[in-house]
C-alpha positions as CSV (number, residue, x, y, z in Angstrom):
1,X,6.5,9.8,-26.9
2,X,4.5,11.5,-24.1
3,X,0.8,11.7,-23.3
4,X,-0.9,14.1,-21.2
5,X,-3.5,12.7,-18.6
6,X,-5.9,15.6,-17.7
7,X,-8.8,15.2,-15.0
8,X,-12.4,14.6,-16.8
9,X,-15.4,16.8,-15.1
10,X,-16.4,14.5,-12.5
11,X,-12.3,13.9,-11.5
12,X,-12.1,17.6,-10.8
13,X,-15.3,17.9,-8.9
14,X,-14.8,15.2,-6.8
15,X,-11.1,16.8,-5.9
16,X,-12.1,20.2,-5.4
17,X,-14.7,18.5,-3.1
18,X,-13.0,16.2,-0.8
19,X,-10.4,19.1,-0.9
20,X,-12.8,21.6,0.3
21,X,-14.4,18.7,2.7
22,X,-11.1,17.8,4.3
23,X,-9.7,21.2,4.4
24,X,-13.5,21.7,6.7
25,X,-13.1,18.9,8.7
26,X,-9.2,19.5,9.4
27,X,-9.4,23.4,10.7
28,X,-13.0,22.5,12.1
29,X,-11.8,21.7,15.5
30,X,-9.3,24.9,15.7
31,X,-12.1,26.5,14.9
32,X,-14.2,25.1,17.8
33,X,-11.5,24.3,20.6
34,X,-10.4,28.3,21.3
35,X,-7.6,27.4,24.6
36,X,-5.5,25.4,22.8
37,X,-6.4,21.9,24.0
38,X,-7.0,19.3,21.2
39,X,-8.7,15.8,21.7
40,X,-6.5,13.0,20.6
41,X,-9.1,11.7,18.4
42,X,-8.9,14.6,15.9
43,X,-5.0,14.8,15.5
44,X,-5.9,11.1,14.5
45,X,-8.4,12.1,12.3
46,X,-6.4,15.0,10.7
47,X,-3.4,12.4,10.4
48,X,-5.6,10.0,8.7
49,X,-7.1,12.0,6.1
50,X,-3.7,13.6,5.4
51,X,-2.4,10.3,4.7
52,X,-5.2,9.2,2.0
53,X,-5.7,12.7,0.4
54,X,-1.4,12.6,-0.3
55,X,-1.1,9.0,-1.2
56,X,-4.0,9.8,-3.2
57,X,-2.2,12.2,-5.2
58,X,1.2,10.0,-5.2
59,X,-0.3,7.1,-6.8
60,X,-2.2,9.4,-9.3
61,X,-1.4,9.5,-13.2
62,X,0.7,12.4,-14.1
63,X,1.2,11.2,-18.0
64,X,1.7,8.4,-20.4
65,X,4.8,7.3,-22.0
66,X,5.4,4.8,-24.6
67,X,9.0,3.9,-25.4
68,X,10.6,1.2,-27.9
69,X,10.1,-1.4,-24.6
70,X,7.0,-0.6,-23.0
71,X,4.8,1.5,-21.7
72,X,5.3,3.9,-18.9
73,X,2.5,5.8,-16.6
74,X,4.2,7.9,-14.6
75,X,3.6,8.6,-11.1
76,X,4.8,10.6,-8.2
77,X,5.3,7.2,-5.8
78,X,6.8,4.8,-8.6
79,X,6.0,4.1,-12.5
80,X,4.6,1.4,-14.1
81,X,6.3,0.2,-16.7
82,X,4.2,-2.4,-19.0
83,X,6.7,-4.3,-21.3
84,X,5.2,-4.1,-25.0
85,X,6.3,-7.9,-25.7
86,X,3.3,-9.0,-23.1
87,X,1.1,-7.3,-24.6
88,X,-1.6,-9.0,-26.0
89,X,-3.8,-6.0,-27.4
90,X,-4.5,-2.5,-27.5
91,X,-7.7,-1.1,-28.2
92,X,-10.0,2.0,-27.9
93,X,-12.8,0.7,-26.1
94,X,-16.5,3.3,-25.1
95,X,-17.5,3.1,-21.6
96,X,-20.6,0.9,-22.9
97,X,-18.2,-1.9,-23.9
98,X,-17.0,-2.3,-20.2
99,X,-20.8,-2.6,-18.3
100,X,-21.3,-1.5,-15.3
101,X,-18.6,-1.2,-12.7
102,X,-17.3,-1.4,-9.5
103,X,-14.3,-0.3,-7.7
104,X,-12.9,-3.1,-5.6
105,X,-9.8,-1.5,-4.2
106,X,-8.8,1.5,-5.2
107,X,-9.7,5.2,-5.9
108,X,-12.5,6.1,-8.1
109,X,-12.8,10.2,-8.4
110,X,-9.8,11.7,-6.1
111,X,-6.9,12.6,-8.5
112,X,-8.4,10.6,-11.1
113,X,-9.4,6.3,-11.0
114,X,-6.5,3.9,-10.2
115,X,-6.7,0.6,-8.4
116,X,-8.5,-2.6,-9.5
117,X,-12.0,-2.2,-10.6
118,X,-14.2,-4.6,-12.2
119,X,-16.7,-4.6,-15.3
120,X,-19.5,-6.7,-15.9
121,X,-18.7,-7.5,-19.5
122,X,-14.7,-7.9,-19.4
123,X,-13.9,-8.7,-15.7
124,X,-11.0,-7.7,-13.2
125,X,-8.6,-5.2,-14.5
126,X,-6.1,-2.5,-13.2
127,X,-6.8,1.7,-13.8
128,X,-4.2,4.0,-14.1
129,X,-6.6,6.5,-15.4
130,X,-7.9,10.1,-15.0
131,X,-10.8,10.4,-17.1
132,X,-13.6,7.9,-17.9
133,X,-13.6,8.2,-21.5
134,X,-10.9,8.2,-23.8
135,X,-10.5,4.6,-22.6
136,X,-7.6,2.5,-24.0
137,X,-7.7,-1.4,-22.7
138,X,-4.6,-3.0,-22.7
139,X,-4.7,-6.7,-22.9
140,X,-1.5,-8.9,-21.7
141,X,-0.8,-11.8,-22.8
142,X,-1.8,-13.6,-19.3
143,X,-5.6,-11.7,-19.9
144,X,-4.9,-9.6,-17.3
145,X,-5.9,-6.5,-18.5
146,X,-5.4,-2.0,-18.2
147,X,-7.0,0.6,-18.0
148,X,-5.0,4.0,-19.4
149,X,-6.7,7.5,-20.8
150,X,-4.0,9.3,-22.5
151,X,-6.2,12.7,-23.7
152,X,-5.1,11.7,-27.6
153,X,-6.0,8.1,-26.8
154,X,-5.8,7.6,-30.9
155,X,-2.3,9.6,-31.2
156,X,-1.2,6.9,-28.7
157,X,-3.3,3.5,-30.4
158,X,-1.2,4.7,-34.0
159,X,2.1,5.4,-31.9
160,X,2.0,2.5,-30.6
161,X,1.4,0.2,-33.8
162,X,3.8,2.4,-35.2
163,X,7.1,0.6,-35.9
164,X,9.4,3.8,-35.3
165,X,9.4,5.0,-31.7
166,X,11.4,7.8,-30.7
């Protein structure tokens, strides 16, 4: 079964704004340097930020799967497959449950949140999410634990206890 992943309202502003941002600070200096000429710096620049915004968007969640075996988030640079028999639990969990939080490598806003992150309340875990509600936990059986938001986060909880899996 598949799971859409759309962008919350903060995921879309902050895309449409580093978008617009980088878009500023990449034609900026054609703009500015009229014979032709370019300073090294800014092709390094321009290479850099192209780099981030499109691995950005590689390592993005496009959707949810959930098979007989696991569960899949699908990317454009490489799935993740989660095998089902290490998982521990799966839960709908509020954003309240979770404490504050802080991104400690990762993305938090550009093409959604992925990357480790870690809460207050229920410590280090992974994101492959696009939306900051919604939230489904995945527990494994080593207490590491995921972050998903497939947009019928219940659909998905009663899937997945759901002996018959298509």
């Amino acid at each position: 079964m598949n799971y859409k992943a759309s962008f919350d309202n903060l995921t879309k502003i902050v895309t449409i704004g580093v978008t617009i941002l980088f878009a500023f600070i990449f034609l900026l200096p054609i703009i500015i340097i009229k014979d032709g000429s370019d300073n090294q710096n800014a092709i390094y620049t321009r290479v850099a930020m192209l780099l981030f915004y499109f691995i950005s968007y590689g390592f993005s969640t496009k959707a949810y799967e959930l098979t007989q075996d696991d569960v899949v988030i699908r990317r454009l640079l490489g799935n993740v497959k989660i095998k089902r028999s290490e998982m521990l639990s799966v839960e709908i969990i509020e954003k309240e449950q979770m404490g504050w939080l802080i991104r400690t490598f990762g993305v938090g806003g550009l093409f959604g949140y992925w990357g480790r992150f870690s809460s207050s309340k229920l410590g280090s875990m992974t994101w492959y999410a696009t939306r900051k509600n919604k939230i489904v936990l995945i527990t494994k059986i080593n207490n590491k634990k995921i972050v998903i938001t497939p947009d019928e986060a219940e659909q998905f909880i009663s899937d997945f206890n759901s002996p018959f899996i298509s």
